[in-house]
C-alpha positions as CSV (number, residue, x, y, z in Angstrom):
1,X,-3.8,-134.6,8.8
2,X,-2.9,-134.6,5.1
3,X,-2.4,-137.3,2.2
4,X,1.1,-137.6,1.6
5,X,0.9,-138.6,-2.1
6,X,1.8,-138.0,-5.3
7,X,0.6,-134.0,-6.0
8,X,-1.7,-133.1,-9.4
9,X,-1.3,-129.5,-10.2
10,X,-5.0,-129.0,-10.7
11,X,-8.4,-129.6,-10.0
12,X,-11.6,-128.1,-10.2
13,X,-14.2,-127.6,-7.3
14,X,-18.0,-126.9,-7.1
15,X,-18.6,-124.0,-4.9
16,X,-22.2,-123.7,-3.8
17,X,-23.1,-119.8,-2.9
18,X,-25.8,-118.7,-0.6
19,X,-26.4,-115.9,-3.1
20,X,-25.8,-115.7,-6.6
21,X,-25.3,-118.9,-9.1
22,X,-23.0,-121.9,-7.7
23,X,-19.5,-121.5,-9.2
24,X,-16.8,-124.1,-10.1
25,X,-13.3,-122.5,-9.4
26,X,-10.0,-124.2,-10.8
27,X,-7.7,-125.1,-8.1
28,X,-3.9,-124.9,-8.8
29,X,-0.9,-125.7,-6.7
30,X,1.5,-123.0,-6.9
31,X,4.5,-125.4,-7.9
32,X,7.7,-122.5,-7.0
33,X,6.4,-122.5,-3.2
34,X,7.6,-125.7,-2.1
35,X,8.2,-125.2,1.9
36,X,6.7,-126.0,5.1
37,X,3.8,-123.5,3.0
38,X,1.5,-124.7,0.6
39,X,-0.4,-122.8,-1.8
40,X,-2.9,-123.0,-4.3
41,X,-4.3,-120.5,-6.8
42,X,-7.9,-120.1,-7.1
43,X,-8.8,-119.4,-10.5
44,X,-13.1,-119.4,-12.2
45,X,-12.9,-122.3,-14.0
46,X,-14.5,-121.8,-17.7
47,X,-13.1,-118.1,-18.6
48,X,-11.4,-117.8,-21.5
49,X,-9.5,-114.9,-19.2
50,X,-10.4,-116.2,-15.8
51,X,-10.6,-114.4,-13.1
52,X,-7.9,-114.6,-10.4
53,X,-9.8,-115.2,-6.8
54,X,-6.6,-115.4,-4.6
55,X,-5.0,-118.3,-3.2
56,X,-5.3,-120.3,-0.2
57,X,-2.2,-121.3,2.2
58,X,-2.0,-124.7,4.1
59,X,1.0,-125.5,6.8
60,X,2.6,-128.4,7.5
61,X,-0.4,-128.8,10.1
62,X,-3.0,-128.6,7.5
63,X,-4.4,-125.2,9.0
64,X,-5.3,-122.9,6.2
65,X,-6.0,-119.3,5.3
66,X,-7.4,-117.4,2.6
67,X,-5.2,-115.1,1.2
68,X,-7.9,-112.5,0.0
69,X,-11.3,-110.6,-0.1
70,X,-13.0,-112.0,-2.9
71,X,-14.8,-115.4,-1.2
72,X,-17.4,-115.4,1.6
73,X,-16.1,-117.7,4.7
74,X,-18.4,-120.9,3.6
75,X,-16.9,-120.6,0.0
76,X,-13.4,-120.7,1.8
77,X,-14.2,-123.8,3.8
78,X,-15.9,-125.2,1.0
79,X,-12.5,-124.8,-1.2
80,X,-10.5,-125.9,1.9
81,X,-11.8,-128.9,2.7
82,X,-12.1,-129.8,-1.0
83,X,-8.1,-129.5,-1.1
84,X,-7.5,-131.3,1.9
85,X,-9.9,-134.3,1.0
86,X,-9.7,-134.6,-2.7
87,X,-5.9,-132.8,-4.1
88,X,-3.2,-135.0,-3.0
89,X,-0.2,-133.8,-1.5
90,X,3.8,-134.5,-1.9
């Protein structure tokens, strides 16, 4: 089950790749979808243009999916359970 705390609008996670370097990716709460749907933006972290990774969706549940094609499944899990443990939700 989720927090139910105050929400930041940002964090940043360490995503540790099976190939290729590790990658921090900046996590941000898309603020204008405020349903029973949560969603975050996933964003590289140190661009001066980052790149846009997709998004990933939570229900009221706490099940998630990953909105796109960019991120292996272990990436996704990693970025999933580092929003349900560490970004605090409304």
């Amino acid at each position: 089950m989720m927090k139910n705390m105050e929400s930041i609008k940002e964090a940043k996670a360490w995503v540790k790749r099976k190939s290729g370097p590790d990658e921090i990716v900046r996590v941000v709460r898309d603020m204008e979808n405020n349903g029973a749907v949560r969603s975050y933006q996933l964003y590289t972290a140190f661009d001066e243009n980052p790149d846009y990774l997709s998004r990933i969706l939570f229900d009221a549940e706490g099940y998630w999916i990953y909105d796109g094609e960019l991120l292996t499944v272990n990436e996704q899990e990693q970025l999933a359970k580092f929003i349900i443990n560490y970004v605090e939700f409304i």
